[in-house]
C-alpha positions, -999 to +999 in steps of 0.1 A: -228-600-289-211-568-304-177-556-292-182-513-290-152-490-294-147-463-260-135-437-249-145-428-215-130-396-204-133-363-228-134-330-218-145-302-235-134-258-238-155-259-204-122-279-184-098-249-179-073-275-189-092-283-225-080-266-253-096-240-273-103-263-299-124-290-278-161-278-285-184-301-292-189-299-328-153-307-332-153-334-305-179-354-324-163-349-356-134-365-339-144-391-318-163-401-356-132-398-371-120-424-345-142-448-351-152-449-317-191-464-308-191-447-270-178-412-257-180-400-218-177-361-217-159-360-185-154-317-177-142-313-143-167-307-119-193-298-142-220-314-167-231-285-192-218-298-223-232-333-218-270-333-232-255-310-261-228-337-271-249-361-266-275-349-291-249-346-316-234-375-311-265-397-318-268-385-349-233-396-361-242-430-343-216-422-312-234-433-276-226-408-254-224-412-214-229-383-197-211-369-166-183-351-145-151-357-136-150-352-104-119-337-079-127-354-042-114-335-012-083-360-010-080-340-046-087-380-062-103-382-098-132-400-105-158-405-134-191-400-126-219-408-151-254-406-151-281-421-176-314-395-174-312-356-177-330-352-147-306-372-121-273-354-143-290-319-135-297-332-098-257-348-097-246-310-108-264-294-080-244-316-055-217-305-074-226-266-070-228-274-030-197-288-027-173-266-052-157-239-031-164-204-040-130-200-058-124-172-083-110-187-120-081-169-135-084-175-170-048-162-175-033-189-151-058-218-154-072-214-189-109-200-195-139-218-187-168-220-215-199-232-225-205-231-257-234-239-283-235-265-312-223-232-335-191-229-311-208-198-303-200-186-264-230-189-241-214-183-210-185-184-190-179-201-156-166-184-131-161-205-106-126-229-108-136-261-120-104-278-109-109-272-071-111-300-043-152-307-036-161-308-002-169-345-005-145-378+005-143-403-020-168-428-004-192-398+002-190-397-036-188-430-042-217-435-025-240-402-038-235-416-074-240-451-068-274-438-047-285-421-078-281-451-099-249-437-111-213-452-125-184-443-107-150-451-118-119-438-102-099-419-127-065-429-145-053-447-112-017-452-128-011-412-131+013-399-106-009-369-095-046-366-086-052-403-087-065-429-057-029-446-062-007-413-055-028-397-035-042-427-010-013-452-025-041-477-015-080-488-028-099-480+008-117-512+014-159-512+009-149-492-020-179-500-046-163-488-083-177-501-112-144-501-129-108-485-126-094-465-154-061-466-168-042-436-188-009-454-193-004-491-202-012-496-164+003-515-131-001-554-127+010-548-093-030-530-085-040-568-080-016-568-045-029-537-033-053-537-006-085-528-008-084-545-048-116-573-047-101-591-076-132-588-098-131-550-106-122-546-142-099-518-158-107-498-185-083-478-208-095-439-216-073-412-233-088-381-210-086-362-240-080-327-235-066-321-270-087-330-304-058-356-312-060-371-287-098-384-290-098-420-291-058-426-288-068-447-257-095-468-259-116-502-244-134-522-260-171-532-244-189-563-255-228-562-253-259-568-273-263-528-279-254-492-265-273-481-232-262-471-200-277-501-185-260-525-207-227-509-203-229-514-164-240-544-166-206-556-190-186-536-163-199-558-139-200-595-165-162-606-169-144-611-199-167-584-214-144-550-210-109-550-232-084-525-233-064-509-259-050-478-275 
């Protein structure tokens, strides 16, 4: 069994909220730098820098799971992630459906980019990537899990845009493969309702800076990197660690 360095939740210069300096070239030179065996590129609302980074990333020996971070309509955070191309293209066309037609003001939310492997600009989005989808939590929930998906709500100990402050409660039937924590996290989510007991917790940075690549991390015990395996520990205890 090998114990895998992660960091779950990146974003990249396509979050409004990512800096300048989070392209992918620089992201993999980072997470490398790091030390870390598994990224998840983790925009908001989008999935256009994830075969890229993941291409790069294999050949510096990083795993890299692809997805979104999605923003449900109760405006909850949750990591999505997907193992084929084909079902990540088909996830971001759900996405499209559901993302209200809002204008982005790069002046006030930051610009939206997607970028090549030379940093050079390809495109911008125009649509804002931080809105609300049209979508509850369950309804995504249960669209990721019905496309063989991960879904794991996001930093559940922040004080904004998490299940905790927004619901202040885990809705029971609730099927996450894990719960993410930011900070150092709350030994009181075993009281909540809704909590199964079994879930485990994993510790991400959501990196929206280059320095801050890998300052959170989990460790994830497994015989070697694939999205399969990496479920499968999520759902084995004693196999997920946290640190950073």
């Amino acid at each position: 069994m090998n114990r895998y360095r992660a960091d779950l939740h990146i974003h990249t210069v396509l979050s409004p909220c990512g800096d300048l300096d989070m392209s992918p070239v620089k992201i993999v030179e980072a997470a490398s730098f790091q030390g870390l065996d598994i990224i998840g590129i983790t925009d908001h609302n989008s999935t256009h820098h994830c075969e890229l980074i993941s291409k790069m990333a294999s050949r510096q020996g990083i795993f890299v799971l692809m997805g979104a971070e999605i923003t449900t309509k109760e405006e909850v955070h949750c990591l999505a992630f997907f193992e084929k191309l084909d079902t990540l293209k088909e996830f971001q066309n759900y996405i499209d459906v559901a993302l209200p037609d809002t204008a982005n003001d790069p002046d006030t939310f930051g610009p939206q980019l997607v970028v090549d492997e030379d940093e050079n600009i390809l495109r911008e989005e125009k649509r804002l990537l931080i809105s609300a989808l049209n979508i509850s939590l369950e309804q995504a929930e249960q669209k990721v899990h019905s496309m063989n998906g991960i879904f794991i709500p996001a930093h559940i100990d922040k004080s904004r845009f998490s299940i905790l402050s927004q619901l202040g409660f885990i809705p029971f039937g609730l099927k996450a493969d894990a719960f993410e924590f930011w900070g150092q996290g709350n030994p009181e989510i075993a009281k909540l309702p809704g909590y199964d007991g079994k879930t485990p917790f994993i510790r991400s940075s959501d990196a929206h800076f280059i320095e801050q690549i890998g300052s959170k991390f989990s460790y994830i015990e497994m015989e070697n990197r694939s999205f399969e395996n990496i479920r499968t520990a999520f759902h084995t205890k004693g196999r997920i660690s946290l640190a950073g």
